[in-house]
C-alpha positions in Angstrom: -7.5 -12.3 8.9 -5.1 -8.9 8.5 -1.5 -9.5 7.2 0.5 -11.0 9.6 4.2 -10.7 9.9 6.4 -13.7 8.5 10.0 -14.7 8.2 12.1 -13.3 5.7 13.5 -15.3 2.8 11.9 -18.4 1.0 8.8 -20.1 2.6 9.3 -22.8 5.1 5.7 -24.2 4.0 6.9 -24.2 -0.1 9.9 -25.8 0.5 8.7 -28.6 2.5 5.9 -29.1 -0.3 8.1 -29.0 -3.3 10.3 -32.1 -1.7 7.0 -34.3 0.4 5.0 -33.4 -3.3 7.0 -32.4 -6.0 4.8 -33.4 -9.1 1.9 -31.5 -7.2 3.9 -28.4 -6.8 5.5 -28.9 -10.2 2.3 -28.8 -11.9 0.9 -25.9 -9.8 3.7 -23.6 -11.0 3.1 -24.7 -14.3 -0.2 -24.0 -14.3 0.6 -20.4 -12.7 3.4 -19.6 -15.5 1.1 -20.7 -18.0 -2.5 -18.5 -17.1 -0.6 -15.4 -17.6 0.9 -16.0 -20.8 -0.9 -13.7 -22.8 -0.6 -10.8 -20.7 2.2 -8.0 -20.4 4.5 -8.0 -17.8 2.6 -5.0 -16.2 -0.9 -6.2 -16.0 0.6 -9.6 -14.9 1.7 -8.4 -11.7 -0.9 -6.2 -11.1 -3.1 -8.5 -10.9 -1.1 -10.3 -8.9 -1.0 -7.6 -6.3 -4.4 -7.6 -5.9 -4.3 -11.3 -5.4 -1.7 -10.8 -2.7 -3.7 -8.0 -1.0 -6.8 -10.3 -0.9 -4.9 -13.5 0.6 -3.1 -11.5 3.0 0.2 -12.1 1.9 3.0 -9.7 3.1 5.7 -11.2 1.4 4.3 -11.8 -1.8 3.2 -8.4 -1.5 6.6 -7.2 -1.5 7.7 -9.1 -4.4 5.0 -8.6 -7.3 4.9 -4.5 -6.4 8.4 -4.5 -7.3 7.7 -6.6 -10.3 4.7 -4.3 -11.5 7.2 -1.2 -10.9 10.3 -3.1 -13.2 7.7 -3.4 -15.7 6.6 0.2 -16.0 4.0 0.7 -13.2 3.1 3.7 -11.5 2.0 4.4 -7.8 -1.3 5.3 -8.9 -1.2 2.2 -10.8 -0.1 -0.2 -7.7 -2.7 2.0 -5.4 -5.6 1.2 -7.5 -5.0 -1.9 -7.9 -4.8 -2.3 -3.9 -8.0 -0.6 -4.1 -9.5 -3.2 -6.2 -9.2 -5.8 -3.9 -11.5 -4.4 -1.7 -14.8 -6.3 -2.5 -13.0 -9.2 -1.5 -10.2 -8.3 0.4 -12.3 -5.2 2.6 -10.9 -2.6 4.5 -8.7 -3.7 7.0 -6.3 -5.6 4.5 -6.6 -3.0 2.0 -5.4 -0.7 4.7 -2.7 -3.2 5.7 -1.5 -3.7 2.2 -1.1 -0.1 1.6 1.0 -0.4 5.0 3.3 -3.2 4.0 3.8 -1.2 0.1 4.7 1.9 2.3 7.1 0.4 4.3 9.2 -0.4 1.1 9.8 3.4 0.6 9.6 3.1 -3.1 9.9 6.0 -5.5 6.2 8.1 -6.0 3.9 7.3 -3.6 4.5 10.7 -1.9 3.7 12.8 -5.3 0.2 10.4 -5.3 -1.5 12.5 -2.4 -1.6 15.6 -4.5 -4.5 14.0 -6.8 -4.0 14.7 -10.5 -6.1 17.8 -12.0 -5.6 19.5 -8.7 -3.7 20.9 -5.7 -3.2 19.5 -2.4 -5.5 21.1 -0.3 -4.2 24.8 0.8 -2.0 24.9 -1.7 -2.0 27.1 -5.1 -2.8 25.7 -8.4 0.8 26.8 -9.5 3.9 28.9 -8.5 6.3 30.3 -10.7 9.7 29.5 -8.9 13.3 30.8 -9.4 15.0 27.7 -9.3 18.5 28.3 -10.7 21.1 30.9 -12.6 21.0 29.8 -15.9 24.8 29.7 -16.2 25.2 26.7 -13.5 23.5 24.1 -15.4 26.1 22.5 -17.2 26.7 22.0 -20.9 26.2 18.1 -20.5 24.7 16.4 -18.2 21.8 18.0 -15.8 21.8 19.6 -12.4 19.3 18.9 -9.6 17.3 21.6 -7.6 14.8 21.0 -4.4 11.7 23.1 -4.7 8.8 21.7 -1.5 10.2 18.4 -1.5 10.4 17.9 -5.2 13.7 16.8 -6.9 13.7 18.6 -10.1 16.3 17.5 -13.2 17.3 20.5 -15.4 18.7 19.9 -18.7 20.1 22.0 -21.6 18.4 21.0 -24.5 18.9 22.0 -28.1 18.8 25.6 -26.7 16.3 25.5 -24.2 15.8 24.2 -20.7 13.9 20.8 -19.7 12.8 19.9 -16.3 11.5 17.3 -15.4 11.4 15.0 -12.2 14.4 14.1 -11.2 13.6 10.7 -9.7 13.4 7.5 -12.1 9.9 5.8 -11.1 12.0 2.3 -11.4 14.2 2.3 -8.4 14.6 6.2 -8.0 18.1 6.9 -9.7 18.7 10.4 -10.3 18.5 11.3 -13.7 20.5 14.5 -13.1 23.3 12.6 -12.6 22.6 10.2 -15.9 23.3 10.7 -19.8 21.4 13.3 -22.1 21.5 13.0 -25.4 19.4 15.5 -27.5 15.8 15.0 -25.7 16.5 11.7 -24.1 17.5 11.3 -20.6 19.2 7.8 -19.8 19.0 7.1 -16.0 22.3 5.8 -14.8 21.0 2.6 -12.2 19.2 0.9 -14.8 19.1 2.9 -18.3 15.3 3.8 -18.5 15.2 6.5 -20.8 12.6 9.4 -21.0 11.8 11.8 -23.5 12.4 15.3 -22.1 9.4 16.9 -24.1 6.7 14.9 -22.5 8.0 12.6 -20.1 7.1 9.3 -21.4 9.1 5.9 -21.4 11.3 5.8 -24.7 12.3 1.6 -23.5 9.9 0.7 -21.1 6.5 0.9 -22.0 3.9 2.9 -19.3 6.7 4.5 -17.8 6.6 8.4 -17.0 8.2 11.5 -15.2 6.7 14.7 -14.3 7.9 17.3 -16.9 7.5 21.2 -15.7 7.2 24.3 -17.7 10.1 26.5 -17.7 11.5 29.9 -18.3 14.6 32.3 -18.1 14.3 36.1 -17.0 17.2 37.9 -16.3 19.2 35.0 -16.6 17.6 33.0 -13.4 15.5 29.7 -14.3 12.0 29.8 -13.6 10.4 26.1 -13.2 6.2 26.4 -12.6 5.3 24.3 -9.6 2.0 22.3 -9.1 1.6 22.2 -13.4 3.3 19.0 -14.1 2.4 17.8 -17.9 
């Protein structure tokens, strides 16, 4: 059975169950609360999406790709664990799944179909782009550029330039419009912070950005396309 559609909002099906057999249900969410206990948040509902993938569940789908995302996860992360289900899940609801996650337009599944360690195909390797005039990024704060679809954050930084993607992988605030404070970047939805040098999650463990290399000739920024660190 593929994933079928279903109403929105709490289950019909649980509700009933937790008044006709509440010690039953009671002691099934227990024992759900309690197998997971010594994993991470992360890994927890990873594992649960593959679980959801394999019982064809839409809804709970949804829900635990969120969760795996709050807790740090990636969209490579959330793909391969879609991918996992396969040996019991097969094709069709792996293909389904990756249609319902889709649907939720969350932030980095588009930068996942260049594969890491390479180009999209007919693309260079890397461009060299001018991007900006080094005077219109502001003293605080950062200013966001478009270059092929990317939204790129650049910051002043101890007296050089940082750039670095400008969409938090959380819910996809703009960290342009957030606080920088020496090399730390506070997005302004939730305040996941990122270290400008290498892009990695300061409170939120697994977290990352994209960070780009950058230069100034002739008082234009230059940000290097296709060599995200």
């Amino acid at each position: 059975m593929a994933f079928q559609g279903k109403p929105k909002g709490e289950s019909r099906g649980l509700s009933f169950l937790q008044k006709a057999r509440p010690e039953a249900i009671q002691h099934l969410l227990k024992f759900f609360g309690a197998s997971g206990r010594h994993l991470d948040p992360k890994t927890r509902s990873l594992i649960s999406v593959v679980t959801k993938v394999i019982s064809a569940s839409p809804r709970g789908l949804q829900q635990y790709v969120r969760k795996a995302m709050e807790a740090g996860a990636s969209a490579d992360e959330i793909i391969d664990a879609v991918l996992c289900s396969y040996p019991c899940a097969g094709l069709t609801r792996v293909v389904d799944a990756m249609d319902v996650i889709l649907d939720l337009g969350l932030p980095g599944f588009e930068s996942a179909l260049t594969p890491s360690g390479g180009a999209a195909p007919g693309a260079s390797s890397s461009a060299w782009v001018a991007v900006a005039e080094a005077d219109q990024l502001p003293a605080t704060g950062g200013l966001r550029v478009e270059v092929d679809s990317q939204s790129i954050a650049l910051f002043k930084v101890n007296g050089r330039i940082a750039a670095v993607s400008d969409r938090c992988p959380h819910r996809g605030g703009s960290l342009s419009e957030g606080q920088v404070m020496g090399d730390v970047a506070t997005c302004p939805l939730h305040g996941w912070q990122f270290d400008l040098k290498d892009g990695h999650g300061l409170n939120q463990p697994g977290a990352r950005i994209a960070v780009y290399p950058v230069k100034v000739e002739e008082g234009k920024v230059w940000v290097q396309v296709g060599e995200k660190n």
